[in-house]
Every structure is written in C-alpha cells, then in structure tokens.
N, C-alpha and C positions, 0 to 999 in steps of 0.2 A: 581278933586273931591272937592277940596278946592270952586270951583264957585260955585260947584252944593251944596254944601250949604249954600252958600251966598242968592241963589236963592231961600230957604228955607227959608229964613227973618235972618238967623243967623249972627251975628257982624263977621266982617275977623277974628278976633283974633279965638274967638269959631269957628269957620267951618276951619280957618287952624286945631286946635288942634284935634278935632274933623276927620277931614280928615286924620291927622297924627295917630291918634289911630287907625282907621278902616285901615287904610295899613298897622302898625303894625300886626294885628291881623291875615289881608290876605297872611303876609307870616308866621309867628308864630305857626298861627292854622294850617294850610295844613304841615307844614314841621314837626310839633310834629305825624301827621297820617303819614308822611312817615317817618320818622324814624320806628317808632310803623311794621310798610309793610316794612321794609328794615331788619328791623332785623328777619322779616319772612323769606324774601327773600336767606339772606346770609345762614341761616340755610340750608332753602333747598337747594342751589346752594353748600354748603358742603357736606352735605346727598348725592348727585345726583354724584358728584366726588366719592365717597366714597363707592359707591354702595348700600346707606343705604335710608330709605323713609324719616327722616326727620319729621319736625312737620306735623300730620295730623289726629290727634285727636280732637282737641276743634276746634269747629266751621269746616262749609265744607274745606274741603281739609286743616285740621289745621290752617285757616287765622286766626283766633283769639289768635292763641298762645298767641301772643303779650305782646295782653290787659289781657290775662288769668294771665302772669307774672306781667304785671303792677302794677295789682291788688293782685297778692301775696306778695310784696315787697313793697305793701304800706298799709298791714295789719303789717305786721311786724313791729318787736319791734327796734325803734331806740337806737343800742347802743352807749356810749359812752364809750370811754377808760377812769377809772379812772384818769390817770396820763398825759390823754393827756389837750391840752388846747384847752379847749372847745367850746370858740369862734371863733378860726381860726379853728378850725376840722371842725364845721354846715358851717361857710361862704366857707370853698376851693369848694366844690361840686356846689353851687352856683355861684362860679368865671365861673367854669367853662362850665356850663351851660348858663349863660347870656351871653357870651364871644359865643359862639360859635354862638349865634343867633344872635347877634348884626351883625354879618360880613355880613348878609343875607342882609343888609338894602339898599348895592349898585347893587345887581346880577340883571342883567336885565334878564326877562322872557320874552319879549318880546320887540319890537321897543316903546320904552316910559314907557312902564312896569316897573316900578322900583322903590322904594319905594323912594329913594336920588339918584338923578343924576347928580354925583357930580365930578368935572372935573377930581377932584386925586381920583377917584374909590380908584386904585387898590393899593397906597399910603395907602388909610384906609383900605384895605384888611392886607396888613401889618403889618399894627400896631397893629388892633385886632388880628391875627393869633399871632402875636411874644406875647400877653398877657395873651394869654392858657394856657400859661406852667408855670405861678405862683399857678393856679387852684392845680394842680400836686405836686409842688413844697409846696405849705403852707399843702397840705391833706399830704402828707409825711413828712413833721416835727411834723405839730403840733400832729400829731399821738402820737407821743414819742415811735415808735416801728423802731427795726434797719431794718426790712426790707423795710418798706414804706422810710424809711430815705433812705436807698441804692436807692431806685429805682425814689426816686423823684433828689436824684443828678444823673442818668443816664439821666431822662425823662430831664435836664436843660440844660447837655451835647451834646447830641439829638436834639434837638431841635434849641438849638443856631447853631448847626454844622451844618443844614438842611438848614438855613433862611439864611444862609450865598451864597450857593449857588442857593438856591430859590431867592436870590434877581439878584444875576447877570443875570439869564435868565432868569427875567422880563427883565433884561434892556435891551436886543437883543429884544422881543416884543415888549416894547417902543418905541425903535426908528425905528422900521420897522413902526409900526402905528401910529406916531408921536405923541404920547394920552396918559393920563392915565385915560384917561374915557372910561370904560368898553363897553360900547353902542358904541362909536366910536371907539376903538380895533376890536370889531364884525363888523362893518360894512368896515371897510379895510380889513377883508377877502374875502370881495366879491368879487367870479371870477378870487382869487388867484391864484389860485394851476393850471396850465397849462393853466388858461382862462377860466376854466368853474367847478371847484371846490371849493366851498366856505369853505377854509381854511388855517392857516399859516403852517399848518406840512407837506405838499405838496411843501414846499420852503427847497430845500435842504439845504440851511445853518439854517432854523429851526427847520428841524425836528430831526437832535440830542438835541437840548434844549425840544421839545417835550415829546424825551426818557426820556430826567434827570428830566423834570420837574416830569413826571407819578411817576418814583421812589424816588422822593427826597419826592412827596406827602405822598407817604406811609411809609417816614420813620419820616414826622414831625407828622403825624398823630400817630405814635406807630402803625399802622397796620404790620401783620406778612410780609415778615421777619426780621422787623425789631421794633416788640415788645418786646424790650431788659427790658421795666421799669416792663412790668407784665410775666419777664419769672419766669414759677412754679415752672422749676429746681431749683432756686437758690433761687428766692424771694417770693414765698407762691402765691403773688397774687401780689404784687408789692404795690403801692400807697394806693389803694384800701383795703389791709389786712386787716383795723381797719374797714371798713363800711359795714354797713347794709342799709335795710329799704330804704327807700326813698334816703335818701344820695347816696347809691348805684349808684340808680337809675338815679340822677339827674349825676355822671360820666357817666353812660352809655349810657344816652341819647346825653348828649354832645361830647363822641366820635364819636358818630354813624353821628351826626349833622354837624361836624368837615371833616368826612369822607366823606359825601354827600357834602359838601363846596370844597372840591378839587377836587369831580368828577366834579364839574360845574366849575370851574377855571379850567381846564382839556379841558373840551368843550370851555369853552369861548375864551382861549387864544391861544390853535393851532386850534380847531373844528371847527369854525364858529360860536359859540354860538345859538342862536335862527335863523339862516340862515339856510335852507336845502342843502343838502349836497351837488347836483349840482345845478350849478347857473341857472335853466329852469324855466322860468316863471309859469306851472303848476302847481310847487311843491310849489313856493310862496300863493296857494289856503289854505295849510294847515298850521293851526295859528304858530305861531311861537315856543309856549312854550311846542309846542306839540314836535318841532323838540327837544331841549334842555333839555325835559324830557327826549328824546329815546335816547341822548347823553349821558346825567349822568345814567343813567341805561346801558348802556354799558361798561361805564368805572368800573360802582358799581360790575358790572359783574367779571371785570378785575381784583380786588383786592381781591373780592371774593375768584377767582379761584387761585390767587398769594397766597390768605391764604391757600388754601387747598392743595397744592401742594410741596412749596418750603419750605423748612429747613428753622429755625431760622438761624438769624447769629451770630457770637460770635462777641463781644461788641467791640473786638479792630477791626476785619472786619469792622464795622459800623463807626467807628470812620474814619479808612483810607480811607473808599469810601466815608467820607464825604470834609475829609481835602485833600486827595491825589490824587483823581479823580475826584472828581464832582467839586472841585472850582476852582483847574488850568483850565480845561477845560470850564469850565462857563465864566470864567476871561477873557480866548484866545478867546472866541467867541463874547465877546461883543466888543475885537479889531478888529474882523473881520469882523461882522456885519458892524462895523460904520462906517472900512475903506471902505467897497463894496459902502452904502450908501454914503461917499462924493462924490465916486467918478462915483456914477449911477445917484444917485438922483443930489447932488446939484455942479457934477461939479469937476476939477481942481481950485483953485483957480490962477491968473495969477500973 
C-alpha cells in the first residue's frame, strides 16, 4: 500500500503514514460493525437456547438492536461519582477500549493480510492482552465504590492466574511451529492433522492445550462461567457499577472486541487460521479470510452457548483450576512437547 502511494507522487515518509492510517482504519472500522453484529448475535444465540425470540423488533429480524442501544447510551447523561477521581474514572474505559484494538494490529486475515508482520506476533499479543486488566482495575478504584473495588481485585486475580497458563501452551505452539509469527504458526498447520487437515488440534499432544487454551480464553476474558468480576449476586454489576453513558459503552464494546480476539487466536493457533479446513486444493479457491471468519464465528458460537448453559463458578473454583489444573498441566506439557521434538525433530544428541 505504502508504493501505491508513492506512485501517487507522495514522499515515503507521507504514503508510509498514510498507508499506516488506511490499515488502521480497515481493521478498526469493520471490527467496531462486528462487535455492534456479535452483540446481536449472542443475544439471539441466548434467546434460541432459552426458547425465547430474542432481539427482533428494530430493524428486520431486530439487526439494528445494536445501533438502537448504541445510540441510547450515548444520549445519556455521563455520570460521574462525586467522590470518585475523575480522571482515572473517564481514561479506565478508554484503557480498555484502545487496548483491545491495538492487539488486532498483528492477526492475519489472510496470507500477507496483516496490518504488522512482525516476527514476535504472538509476544505482542501478550503483552497487550496482560494490559486489559489495569482498564478494570483503575475503573474499580477510582470509583471509590467497595463493589467495583471487590470486583477489579478479583478481575487482577483472574487474569494474572489465566496468563499464567495461557503462556505456557503458547510455548507447546511455539515450539511445534518454531515461530512467533502468527502467518508462519498458520502456515505449519498445513496438512497437519493426519496429512490432509489443516490444524494443530488434530496433534494429539496439542489438542489438550487446545482445550485449556478455549477455557483459560473465557476465563481471561470474564466470560460466564467465569464472570466472577461482574457477578450480580454479590457485586451489583462489578467494575462497571459507577458507569453510564458512553463510558459504559466503551467497556462493552472492549469486552466484546477482547472476546472476538480469542475467538481468532482460538482459530489461529490450533484451527489453521485463514487455511481451509482440509488441505484440497479447491477449497484454496475461497479467500482466506472468509475461512477465518467461519472460524471465529464458530468458536463466538462456543462461548455463547457456554454462557447460556453452564453455572457460574465460585471464585475459589476459579482460582484452583487456574493454579491447580491448568498450570501443572500446561507446565508438564511444554516438557513433553520439547522432549517428543528433540527427539523427532532434531535428534539424539551423541
């Protein structure tokens, strides 16, 4: 993009910047409409468990709901808490809203598709995922309310205890695709799985890290059942009590954004990512990001119906399947992964 407008008469400096703004925007603009379509979505996919219709009033078949809320929560009157402090209260919503889009910058959508393609991808997935949770964390203090305070030291707890095991089964991906570039992760799926399924969860010593990854996603995400920071029972609304108005909003939208980020790390790191599912050269006819769409919409599917189904869990529950199941087991498995690899891939040593 950056030549084509150079080819424009434009200086390098201007057509990189330039270039850098317009691929901002192409994944920015399209993921703020699907948040906007995913929060239709989950609705109905609750409704439908539930035996209930769900949004279908504004606009056909209710797809406007949406925007119908969008726009009533940004008529609305931004409160602020007298007693709270009132410049960490406006910036936490904010944290956590640019925080959740920023991660989008390395996700390929395709072969080259990517806005930075950068060798430690999934290093800066990392590090922006582990920075969500001060978003949380500063909107529950600077509240000055004791339940947003409860619920943003649960949401710190959570989270660190999640990233703990979310990193070690990355490192079992890593070293199976010797990468942390997300483009070259997906293309060492190819023709994985028996020879002719484009995936690493078809690798039986992956696909338990598969499992834990799916559930360790929706417990760093706060999705049910392990939305411990916004349970009603105990905490009103959690983090959130003190906000209205757009503030709200900009949480809502960044969970939702957060939650669509691990469907697509979900696909990318056992799915194949933008790969179709078997390795047949006809299926390569259809574009890539069409496969990676149907990907994260299945998985969105997945936590959907994990919301509508399963029981919350009680907080020390959460806490032991984060320290007492998922990290020994995540731990043992990046010794076993790496012993299988010296001794597949590179060998005895003599």
């Amino acid at each position: 993009m950056t030549d084509r407008f150079i080819s424009w008469g434009m200086s390098q400096d201007w057509a990189f910047f330039t270039a850098s703004i317009v691929g901002i925007l192409l994944i920015a603009l399209p993921l703020m409409l699907a948040v906007a379509m995913i929060i239709y979505a989950d609705r109905k996919i609750w409704a439908a468990i539930a035996l209930r219709r769900g949004p279908n009033v504004v606009g056909p078949f209710g797809l406007l709901q949406s925007f119908a809320d969008g726009l009533k929560v940004f008529l609305q009157e931004t409160i602020i808490p007298s007693s709270a402090n009132k410049a960490l209260f406006l910036i936490a919503p904010i944290i956590t809203f640019t925080v959740a889009l920023m991660a989008w910058a390395v996700i390929p959508f395709n072969s080259g598709a990517v806005l930075a393609d950068i060798n430690v991808g999934l290093l800066y997935i990392l590090a922006i995922s582990s920075l969500g949770v001060y978003g949380v964390v500063i909107s529950g203090w600077a509240s000055n309310s004791k339940y947003p305070f409860f619920s943003a030291l649960r949401a710190a707890a959570q989270m660190i205890s999640y990233e703990v095991s979310i990193g070690f089964i990355l490192i079992s991906v890593v070293l199976w695709a010797d990468s942390f570039n997300l483009n070259e992760i997906i293309q060492a799926q190819q023709g994985h799985g028996f020879g002719v399924v484009n995936a690493f969860a078809f690798n039986l010593l992956l696909f338990p890290m598969a499992v834990m990854f799916l559930i360790s996603a929706m417990a760093e995400t706060a999705r049910a059942p392990f939305d411990l920071t916004e349970a009603e029972s105990e905490l009103v609304a959690g983090y959130q009590t003190e906000y209205s108005s757009m503030s709200f909003a900009l949480f809502w939208l960044g969970e939702y954004a957060n939650v669509l980020l691990m469907c697509a790390l979900n696909a990318i790191l056992f799915w194949g990512g933008w790969l179709p599912p078997i390795d047949w050269a006809p299926l390569y006819y259809v574009p890539g990001i069409i496969w990676l769409f149907l990907k994260i919409f299945i998985f969105f599917f997945i936590f959907s119906w994990v919301k509508a189904t399963v029981p919350r869990y009680r907080y020390d529950q959460l806490m032991r399947l984060g320290w007492k199941v998922f990290l020994p087991i995540s731990l043992f498995w990046v010794f076993l992964v790496s012993g299988y690899l010296m001794l597949t891939r590179y060998g005895v040593p003599a």
